[in-house]
C-alpha positions as CSV (number, residue, x, y, z in Angstrom):
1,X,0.0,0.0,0.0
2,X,1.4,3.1,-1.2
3,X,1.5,6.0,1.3
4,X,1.9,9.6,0.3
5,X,2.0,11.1,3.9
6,X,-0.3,14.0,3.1
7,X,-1.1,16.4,5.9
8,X,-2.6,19.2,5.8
9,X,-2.9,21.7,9.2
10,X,-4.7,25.2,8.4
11,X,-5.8,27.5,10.9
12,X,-8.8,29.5,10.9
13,X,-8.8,32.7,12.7
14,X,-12.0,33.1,14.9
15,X,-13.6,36.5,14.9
16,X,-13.6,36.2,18.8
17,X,-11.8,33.1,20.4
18,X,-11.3,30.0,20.1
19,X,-8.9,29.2,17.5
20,X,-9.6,26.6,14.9
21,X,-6.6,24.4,14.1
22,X,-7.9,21.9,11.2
23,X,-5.6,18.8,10.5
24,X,-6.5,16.7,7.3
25,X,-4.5,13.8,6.4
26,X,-2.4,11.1,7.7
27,X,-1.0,12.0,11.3
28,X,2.0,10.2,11.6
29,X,6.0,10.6,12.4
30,X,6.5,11.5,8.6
31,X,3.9,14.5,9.1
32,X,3.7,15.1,12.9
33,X,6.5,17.9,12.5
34,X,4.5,20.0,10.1
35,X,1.7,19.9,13.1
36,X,4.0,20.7,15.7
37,X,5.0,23.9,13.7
38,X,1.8,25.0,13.5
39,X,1.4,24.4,17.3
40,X,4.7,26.4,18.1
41,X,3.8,29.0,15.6
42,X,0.2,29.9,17.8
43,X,0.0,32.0,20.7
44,X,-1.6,30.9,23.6
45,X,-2.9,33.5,26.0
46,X,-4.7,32.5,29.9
47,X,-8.4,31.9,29.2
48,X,-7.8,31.8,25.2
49,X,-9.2,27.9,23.6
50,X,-7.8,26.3,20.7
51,X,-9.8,23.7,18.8
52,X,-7.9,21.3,17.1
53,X,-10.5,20.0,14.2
54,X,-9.6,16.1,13.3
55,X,-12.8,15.5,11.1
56,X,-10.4,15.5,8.0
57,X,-7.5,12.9,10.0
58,X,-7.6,9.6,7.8
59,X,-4.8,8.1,9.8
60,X,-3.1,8.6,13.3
61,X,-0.3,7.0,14.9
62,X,1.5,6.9,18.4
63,X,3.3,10.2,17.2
64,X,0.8,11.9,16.4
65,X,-1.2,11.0,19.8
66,X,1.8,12.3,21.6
67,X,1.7,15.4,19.3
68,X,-2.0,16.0,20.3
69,X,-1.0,15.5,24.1
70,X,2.0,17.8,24.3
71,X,-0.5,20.7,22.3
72,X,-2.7,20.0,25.3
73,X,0.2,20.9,28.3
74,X,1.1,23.7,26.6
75,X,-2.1,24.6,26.5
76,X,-2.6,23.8,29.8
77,X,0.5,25.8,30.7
78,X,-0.6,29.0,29.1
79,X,-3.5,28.7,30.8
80,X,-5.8,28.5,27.8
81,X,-8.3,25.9,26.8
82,X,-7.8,22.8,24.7
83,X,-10.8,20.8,22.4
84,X,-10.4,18.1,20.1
85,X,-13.4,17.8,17.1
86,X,-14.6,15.6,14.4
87,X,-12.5,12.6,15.9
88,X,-13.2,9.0,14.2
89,X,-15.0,6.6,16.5
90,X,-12.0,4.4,16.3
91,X,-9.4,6.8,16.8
92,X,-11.5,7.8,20.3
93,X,-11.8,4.4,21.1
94,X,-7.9,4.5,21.0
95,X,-7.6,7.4,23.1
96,X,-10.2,5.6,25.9
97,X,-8.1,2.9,26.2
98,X,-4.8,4.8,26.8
99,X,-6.6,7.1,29.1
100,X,-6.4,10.3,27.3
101,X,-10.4,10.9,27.5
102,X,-9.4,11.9,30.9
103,X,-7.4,14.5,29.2
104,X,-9.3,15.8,26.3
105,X,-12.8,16.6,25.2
106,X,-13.9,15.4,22.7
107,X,-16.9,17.0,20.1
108,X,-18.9,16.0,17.3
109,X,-18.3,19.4,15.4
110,X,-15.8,21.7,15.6
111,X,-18.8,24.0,15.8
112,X,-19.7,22.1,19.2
113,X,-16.0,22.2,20.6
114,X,-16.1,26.5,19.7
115,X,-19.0,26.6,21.8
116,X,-17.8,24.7,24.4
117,X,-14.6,26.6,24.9
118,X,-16.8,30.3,24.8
């Protein structure tokens, strides 16, 4: 099976807060540095959120679980807010069982993690 490793990890400014960082693609140790620069490239302020949107993820790895986890302690650290959205069913069922639903939210809709985070 041929892989082409596309990822894809826009952000959408928000006319208030929170930001909307969409990933789309495989997630994986090929691609996880081109999220990670987007993480180090946002600002987190106390009380801002960030969204990450995942409804576009086709594949994720260990790497980029870790990925997903550090975004959320320096989230955590700044004091701001942290959402996953659009998560597979299977991908969440990974996250149960390693315990990281302790950790995150999870939403349907990046629509539904915005207004969580407002």
């Amino acid at each position: 099976m041929q892989h082409d490793h596309d990822l894809t990890v826009t952000l959408q400014p928000h006319p208030v807060s929170p930001l909307v960082l969409t990933v789309a693609g495989d997630l994986d140790h090929h691609t996880v540095p081109r999220l990670r620069a987007a993480l180090d490239d946002l600002t987190l302020a106390p009380g801002a959120g960030l969204v990450i949107d995942l409804s576009g993820l086709t594949f994720c790895d260990s790497t980029g679980i870790s990925a997903l986890v550090s975004a959320h302690q320096r989230a955590q650290d700044a004091g701001a807010a942290l959402a996953l959205a659009g998560l597979d069913p299977e991908i969440i069922r990974v996250f149960r069982i390693m315990g990281l639903d302790r950790l995150f939210s999870f939403h349907d809709t990046a629509e539904k993690a915005i207004a969580s985070l407002q």
